[in-house]
PDB file of N, H, CA, C and O in Angstrom:
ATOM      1  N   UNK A   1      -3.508   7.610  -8.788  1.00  0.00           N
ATOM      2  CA  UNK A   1      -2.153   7.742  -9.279  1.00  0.00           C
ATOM      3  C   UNK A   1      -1.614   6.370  -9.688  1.00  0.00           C
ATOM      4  O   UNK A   1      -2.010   5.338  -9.147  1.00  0.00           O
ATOM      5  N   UNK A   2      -0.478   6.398 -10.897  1.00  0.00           N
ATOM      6  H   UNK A   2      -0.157   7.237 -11.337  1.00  0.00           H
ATOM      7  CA  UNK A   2      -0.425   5.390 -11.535  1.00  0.00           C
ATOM      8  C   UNK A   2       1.091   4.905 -10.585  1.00  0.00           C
ATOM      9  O   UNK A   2       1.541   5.815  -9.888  1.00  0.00           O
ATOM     10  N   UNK A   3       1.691   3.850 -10.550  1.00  0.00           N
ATOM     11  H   UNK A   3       1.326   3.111 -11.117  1.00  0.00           H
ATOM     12  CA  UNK A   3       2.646   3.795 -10.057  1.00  0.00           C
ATOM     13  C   UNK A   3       3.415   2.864 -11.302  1.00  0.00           C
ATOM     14  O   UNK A   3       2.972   1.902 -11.930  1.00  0.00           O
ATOM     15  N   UNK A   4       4.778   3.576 -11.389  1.00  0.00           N
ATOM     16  H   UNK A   4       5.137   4.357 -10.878  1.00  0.00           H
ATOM     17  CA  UNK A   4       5.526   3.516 -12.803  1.00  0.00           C
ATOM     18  C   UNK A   4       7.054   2.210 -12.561  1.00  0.00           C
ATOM     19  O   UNK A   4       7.932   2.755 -11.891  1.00  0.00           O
ATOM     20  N   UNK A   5       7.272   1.378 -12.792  1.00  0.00           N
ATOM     21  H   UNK A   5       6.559   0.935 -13.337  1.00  0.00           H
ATOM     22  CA  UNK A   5       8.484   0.778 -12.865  1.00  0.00           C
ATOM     23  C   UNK A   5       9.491   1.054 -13.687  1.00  0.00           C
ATOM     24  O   UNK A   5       9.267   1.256 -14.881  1.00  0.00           O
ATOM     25  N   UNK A   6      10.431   1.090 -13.298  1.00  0.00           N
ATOM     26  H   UNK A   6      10.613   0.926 -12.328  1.00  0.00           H
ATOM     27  CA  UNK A   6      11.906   1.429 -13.841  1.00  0.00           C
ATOM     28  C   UNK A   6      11.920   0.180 -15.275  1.00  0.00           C
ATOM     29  O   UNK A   6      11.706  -1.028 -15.177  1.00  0.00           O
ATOM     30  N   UNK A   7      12.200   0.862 -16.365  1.00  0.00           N
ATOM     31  H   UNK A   7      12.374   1.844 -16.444  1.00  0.00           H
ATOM     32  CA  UNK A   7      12.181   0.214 -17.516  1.00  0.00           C
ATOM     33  C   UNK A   7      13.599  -0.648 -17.468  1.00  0.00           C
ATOM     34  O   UNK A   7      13.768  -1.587 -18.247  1.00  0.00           O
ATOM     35  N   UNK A   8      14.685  -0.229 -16.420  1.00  0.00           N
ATOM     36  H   UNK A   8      14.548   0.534 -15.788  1.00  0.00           H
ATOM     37  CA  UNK A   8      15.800  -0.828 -16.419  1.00  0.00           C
ATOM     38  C   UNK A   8      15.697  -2.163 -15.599  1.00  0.00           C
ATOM     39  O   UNK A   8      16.710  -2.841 -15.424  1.00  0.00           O
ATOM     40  N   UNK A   9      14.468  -2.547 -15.090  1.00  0.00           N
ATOM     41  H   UNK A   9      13.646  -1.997 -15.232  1.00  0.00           H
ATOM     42  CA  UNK A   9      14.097  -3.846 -13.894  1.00  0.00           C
ATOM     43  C   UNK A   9      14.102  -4.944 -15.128  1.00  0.00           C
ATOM     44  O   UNK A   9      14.237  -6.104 -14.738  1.00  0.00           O
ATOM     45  N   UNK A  10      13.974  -4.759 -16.577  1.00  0.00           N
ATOM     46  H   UNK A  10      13.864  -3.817 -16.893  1.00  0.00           H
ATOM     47  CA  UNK A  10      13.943  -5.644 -17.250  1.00  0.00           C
ATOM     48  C   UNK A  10      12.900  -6.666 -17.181  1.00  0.00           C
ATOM     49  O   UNK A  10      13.154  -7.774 -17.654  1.00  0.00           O
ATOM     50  N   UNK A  11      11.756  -6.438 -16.652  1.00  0.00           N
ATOM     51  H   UNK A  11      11.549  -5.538 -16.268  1.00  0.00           H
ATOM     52  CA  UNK A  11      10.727  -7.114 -16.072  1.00  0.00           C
ATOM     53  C   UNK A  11      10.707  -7.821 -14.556  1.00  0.00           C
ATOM     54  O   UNK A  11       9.801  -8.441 -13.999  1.00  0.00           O
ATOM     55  N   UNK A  12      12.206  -7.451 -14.054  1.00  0.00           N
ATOM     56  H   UNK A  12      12.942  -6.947 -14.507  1.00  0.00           H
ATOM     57  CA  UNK A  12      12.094  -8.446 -12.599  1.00  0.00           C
ATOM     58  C   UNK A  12      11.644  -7.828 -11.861  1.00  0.00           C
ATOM     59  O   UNK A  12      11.060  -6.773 -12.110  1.00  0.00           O
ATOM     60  N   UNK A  13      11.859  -8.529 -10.292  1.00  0.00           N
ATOM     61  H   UNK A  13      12.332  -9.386 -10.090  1.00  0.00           H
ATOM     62  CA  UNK A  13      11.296  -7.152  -9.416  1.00  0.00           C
ATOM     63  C   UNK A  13      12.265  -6.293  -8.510  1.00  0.00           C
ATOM     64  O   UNK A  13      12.149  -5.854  -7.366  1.00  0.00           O
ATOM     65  N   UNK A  14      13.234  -6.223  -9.430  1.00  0.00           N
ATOM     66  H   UNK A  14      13.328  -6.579 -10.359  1.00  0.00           H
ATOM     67  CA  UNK A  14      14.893  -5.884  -8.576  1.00  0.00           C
ATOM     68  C   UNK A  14      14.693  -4.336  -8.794  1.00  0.00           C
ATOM     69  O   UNK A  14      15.459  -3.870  -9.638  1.00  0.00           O
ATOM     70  N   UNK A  15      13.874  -3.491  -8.243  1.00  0.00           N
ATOM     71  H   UNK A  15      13.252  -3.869  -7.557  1.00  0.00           H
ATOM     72  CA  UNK A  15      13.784  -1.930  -8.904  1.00  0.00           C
ATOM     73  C   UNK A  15      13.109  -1.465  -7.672  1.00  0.00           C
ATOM     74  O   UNK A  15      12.911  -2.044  -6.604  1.00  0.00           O
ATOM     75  N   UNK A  16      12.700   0.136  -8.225  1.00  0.00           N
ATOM     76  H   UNK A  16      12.861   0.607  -9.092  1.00  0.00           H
ATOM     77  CA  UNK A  16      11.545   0.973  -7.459  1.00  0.00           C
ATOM     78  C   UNK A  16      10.373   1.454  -7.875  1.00  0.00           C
ATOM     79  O   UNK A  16      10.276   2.222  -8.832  1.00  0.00           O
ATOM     80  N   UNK A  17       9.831   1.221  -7.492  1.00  0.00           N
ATOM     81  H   UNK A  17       9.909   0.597  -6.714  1.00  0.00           H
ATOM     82  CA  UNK A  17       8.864   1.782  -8.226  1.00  0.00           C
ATOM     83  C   UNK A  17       8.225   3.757  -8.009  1.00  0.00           C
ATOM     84  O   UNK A  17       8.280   4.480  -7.013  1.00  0.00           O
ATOM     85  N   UNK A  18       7.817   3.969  -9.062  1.00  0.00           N
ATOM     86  H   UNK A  18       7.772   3.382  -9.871  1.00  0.00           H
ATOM     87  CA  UNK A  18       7.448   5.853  -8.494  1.00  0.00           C
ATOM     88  C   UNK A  18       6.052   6.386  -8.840  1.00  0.00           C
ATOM     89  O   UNK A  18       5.096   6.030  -9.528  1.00  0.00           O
ATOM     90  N   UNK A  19       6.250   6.992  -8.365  1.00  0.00           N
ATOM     91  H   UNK A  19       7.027   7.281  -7.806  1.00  0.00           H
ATOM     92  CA  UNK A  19       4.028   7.566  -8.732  1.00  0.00           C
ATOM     93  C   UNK A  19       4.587   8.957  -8.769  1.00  0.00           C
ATOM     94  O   UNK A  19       5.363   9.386  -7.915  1.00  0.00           O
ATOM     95  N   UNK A  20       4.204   9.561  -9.680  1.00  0.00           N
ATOM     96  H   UNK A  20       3.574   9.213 -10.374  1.00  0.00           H
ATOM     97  CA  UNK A  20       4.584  11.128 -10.005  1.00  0.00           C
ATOM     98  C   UNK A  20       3.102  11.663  -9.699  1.00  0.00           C
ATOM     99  O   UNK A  20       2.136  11.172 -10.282  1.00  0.00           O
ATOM    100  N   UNK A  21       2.958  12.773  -8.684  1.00  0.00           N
ATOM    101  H   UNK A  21       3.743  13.173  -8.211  1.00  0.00           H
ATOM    102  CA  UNK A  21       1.893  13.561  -8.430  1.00  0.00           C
ATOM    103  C   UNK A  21       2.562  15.188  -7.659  1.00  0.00           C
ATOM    104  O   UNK A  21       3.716  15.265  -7.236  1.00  0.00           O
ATOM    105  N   UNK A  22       2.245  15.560  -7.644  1.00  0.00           N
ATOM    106  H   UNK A  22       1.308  15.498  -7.988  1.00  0.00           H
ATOM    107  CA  UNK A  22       2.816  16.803  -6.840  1.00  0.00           C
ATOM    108  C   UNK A  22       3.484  16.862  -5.642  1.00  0.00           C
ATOM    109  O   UNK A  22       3.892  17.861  -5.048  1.00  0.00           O
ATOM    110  N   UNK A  23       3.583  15.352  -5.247  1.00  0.00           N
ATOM    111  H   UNK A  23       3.252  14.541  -5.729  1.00  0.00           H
ATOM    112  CA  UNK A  23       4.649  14.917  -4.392  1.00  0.00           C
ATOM    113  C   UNK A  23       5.210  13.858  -5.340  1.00  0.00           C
ATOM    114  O   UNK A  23       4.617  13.267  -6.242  1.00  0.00           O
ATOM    115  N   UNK A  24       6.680  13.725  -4.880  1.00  0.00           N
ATOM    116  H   UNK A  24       7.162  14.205  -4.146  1.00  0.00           H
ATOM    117  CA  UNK A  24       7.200  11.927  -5.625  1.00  0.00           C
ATOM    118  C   UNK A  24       6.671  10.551  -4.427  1.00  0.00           C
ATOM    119  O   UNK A  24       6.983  10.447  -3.240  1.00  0.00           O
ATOM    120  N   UNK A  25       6.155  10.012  -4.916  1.00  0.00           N
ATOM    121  H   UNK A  25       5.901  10.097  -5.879  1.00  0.00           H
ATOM    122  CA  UNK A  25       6.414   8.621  -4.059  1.00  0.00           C
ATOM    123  C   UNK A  25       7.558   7.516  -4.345  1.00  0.00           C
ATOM    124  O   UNK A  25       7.561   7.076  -5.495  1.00  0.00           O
ATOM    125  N   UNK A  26       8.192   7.184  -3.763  1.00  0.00           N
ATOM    126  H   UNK A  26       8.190   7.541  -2.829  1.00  0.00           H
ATOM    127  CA  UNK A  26       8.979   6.054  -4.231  1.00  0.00           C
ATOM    128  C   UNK A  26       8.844   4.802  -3.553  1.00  0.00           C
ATOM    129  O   UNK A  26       8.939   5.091  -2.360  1.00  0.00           O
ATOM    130  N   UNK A  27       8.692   3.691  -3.653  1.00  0.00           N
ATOM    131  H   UNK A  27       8.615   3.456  -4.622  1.00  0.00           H
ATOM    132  CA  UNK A  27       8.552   2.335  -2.808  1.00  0.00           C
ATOM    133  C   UNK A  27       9.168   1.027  -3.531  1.00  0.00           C
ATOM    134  O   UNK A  27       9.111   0.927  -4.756  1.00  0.00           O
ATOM    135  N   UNK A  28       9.589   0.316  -2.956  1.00  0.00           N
ATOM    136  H   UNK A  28       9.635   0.397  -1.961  1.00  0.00           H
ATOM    137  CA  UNK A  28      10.671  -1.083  -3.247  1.00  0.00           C
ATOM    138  C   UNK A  28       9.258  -2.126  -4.018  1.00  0.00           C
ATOM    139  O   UNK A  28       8.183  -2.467  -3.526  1.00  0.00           O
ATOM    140  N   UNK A  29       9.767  -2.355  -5.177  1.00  0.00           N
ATOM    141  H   UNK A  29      10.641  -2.078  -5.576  1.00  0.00           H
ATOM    142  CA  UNK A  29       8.852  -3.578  -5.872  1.00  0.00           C
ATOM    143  C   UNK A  29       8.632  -4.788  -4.946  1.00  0.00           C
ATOM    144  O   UNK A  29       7.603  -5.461  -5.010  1.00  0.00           O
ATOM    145  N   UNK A  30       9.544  -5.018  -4.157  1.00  0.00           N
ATOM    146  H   UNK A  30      10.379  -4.471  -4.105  1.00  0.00           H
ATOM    147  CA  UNK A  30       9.639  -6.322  -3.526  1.00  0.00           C
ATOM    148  C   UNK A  30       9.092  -6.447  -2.024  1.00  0.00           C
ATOM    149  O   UNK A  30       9.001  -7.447  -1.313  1.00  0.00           O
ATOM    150  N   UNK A  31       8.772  -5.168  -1.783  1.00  0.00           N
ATOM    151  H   UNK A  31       8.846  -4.355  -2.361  1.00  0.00           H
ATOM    152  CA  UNK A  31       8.357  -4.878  -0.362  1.00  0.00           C
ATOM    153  C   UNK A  31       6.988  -3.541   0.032  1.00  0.00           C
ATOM    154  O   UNK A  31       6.862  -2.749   0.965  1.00  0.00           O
ATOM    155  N   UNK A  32       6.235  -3.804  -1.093  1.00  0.00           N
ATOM    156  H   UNK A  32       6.337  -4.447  -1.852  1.00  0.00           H
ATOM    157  CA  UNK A  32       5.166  -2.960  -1.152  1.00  0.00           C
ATOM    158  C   UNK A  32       4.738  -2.720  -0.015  1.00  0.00           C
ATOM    159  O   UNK A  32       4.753  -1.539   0.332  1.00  0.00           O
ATOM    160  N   UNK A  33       4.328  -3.529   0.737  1.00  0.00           N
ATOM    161  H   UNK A  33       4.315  -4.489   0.455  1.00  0.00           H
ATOM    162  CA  UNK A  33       3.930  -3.563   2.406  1.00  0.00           C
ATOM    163  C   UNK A  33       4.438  -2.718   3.351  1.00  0.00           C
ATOM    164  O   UNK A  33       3.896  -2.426   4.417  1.00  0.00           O
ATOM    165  N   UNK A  34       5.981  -2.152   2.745  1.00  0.00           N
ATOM    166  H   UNK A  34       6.421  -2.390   1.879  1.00  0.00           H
ATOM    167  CA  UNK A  34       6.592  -1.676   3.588  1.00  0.00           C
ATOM    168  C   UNK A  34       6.031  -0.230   3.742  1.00  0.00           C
ATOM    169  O   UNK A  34       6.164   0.354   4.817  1.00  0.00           O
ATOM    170  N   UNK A  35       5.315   0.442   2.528  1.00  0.00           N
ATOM    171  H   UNK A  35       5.207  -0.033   1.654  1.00  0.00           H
ATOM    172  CA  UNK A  35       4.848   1.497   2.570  1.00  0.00           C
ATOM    173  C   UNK A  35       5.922   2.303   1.317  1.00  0.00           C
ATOM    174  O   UNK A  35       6.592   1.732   0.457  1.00  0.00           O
ATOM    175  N   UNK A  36       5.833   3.378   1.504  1.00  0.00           N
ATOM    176  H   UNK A  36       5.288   3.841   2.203  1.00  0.00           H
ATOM    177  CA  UNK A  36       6.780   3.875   0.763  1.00  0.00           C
ATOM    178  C   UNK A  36       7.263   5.728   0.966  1.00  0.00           C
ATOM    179  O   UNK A  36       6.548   6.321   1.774  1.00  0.00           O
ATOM    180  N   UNK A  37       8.071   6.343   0.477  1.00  0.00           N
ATOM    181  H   UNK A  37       8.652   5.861  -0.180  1.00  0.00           H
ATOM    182  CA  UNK A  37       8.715   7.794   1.064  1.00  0.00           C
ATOM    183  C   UNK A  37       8.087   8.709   0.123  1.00  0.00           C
ATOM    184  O   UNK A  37       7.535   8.306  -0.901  1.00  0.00           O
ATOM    185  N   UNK A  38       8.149   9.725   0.397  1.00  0.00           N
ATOM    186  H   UNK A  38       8.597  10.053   1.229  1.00  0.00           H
ATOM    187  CA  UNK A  38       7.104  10.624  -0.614  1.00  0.00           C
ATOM    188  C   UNK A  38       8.275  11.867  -0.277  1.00  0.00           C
ATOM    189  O   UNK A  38       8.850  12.102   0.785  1.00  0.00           O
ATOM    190  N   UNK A  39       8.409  12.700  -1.884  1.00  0.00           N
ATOM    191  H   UNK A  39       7.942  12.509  -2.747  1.00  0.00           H
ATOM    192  CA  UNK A  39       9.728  13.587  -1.111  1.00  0.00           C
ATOM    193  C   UNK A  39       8.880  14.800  -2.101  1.00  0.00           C
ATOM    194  O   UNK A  39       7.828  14.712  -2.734  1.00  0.00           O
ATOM    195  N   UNK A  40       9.715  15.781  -1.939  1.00  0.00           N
ATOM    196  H   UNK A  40      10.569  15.852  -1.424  1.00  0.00           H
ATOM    197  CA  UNK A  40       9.031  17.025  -3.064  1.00  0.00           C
ATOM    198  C   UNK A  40       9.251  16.598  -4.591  1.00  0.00           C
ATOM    199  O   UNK A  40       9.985  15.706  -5.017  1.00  0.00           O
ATOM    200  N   UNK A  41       8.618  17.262  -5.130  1.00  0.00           N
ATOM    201  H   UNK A  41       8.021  17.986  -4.783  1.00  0.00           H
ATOM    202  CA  UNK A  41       9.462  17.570  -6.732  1.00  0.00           C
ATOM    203  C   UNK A  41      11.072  18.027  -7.191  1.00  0.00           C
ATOM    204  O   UNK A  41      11.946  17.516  -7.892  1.00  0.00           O
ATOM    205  N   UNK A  42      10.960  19.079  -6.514  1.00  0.00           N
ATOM    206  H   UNK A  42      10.250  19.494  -5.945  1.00  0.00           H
ATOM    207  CA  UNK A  42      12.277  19.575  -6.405  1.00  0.00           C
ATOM    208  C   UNK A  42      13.119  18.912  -6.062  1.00  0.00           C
ATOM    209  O   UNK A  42      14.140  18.896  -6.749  1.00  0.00           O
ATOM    210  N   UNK A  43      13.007  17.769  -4.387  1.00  0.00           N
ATOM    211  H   UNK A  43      12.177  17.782  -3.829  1.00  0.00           H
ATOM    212  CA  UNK A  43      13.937  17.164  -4.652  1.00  0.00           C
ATOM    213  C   UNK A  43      14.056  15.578  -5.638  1.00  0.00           C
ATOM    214  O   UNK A  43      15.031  14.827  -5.652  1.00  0.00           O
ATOM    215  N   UNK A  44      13.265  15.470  -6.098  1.00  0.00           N
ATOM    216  H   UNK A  44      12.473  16.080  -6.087  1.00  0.00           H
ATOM    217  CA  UNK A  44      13.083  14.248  -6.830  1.00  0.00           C
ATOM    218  C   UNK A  44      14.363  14.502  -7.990  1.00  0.00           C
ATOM    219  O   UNK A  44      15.383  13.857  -8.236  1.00  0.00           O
ATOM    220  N   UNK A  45      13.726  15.880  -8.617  1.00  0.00           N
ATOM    221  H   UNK A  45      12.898  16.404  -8.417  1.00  0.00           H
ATOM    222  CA  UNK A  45      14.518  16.225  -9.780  1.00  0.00           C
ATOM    223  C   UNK A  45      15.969  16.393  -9.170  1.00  0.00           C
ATOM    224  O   UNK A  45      16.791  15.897  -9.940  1.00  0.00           O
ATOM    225  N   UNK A  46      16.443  16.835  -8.242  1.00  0.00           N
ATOM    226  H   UNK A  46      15.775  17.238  -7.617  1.00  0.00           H
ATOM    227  CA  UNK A  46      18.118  17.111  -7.758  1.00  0.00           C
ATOM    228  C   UNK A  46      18.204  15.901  -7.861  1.00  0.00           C
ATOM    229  O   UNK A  46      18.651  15.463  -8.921  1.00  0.00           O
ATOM    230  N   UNK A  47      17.806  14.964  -6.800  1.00  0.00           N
ATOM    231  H   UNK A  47      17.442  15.319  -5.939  1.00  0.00           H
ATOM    232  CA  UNK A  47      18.419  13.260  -6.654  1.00  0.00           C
ATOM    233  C   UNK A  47      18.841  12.568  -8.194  1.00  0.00           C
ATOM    234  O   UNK A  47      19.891  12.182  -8.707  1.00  0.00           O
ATOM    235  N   UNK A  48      17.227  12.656  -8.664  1.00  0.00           N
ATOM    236  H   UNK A  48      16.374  12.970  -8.247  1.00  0.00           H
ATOM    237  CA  UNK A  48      17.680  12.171 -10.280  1.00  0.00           C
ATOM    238  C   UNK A  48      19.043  13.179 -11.097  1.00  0.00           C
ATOM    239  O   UNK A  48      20.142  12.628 -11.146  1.00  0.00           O
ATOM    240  N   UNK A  49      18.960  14.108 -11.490  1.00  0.00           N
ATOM    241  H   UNK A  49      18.067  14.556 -11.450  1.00  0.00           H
ATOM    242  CA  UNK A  49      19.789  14.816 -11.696  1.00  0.00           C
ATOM    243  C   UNK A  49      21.403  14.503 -11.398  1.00  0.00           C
ATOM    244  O   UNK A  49      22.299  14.652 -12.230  1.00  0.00           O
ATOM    245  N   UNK A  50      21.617  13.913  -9.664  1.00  0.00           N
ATOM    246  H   UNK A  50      20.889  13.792  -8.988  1.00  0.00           H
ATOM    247  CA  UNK A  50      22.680  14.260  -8.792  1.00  0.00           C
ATOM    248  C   UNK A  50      22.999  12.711  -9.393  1.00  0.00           C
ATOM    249  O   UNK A  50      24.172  12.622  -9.756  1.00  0.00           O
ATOM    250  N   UNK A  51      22.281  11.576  -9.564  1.00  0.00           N
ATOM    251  H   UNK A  51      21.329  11.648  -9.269  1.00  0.00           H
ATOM    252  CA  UNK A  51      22.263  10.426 -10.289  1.00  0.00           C
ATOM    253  C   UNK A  51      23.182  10.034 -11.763  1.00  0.00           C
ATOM    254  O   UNK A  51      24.159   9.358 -12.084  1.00  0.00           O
ATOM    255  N   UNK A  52      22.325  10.793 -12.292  1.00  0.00           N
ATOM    256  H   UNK A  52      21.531  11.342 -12.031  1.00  0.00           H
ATOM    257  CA  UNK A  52      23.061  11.492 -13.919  1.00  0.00           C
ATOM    258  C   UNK A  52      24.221  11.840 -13.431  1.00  0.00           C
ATOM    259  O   UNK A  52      24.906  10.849 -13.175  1.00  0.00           O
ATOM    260  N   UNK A  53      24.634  12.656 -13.238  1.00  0.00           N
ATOM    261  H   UNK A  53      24.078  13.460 -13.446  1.00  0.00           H
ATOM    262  CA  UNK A  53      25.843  13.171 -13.156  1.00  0.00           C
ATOM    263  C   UNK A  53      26.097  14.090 -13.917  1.00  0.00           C
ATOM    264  O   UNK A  53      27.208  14.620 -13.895  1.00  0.00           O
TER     265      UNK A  53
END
């Protein structure tokens, strides 16, 4: 799985990064080590969604 950066980081490392697979992963650019949260699809899409507005 590929892991994707936010096109809005502008190249820094002030973002999250995400791996889209049949789970979401999400993990901090700046703290890879830390591991990272893995949530459903479903809720990936509400959060983003709830984001948008």
């Amino acid at each position: 799985m590929v892991w994707r950066k936010s096109s809005y980081s502008g190249g820094q490392s002030n973002c999250v990064e995400v791996r889209l697979a049949r789970a979401v992963a999400v993990r901090d650019t700046k703290a890879r080590e830390h591991g990272h949260l893995t949530v459903s699809r479903a809720a990936w899409v509400a959060a983003v969604s709830a984001l948008r507005g």
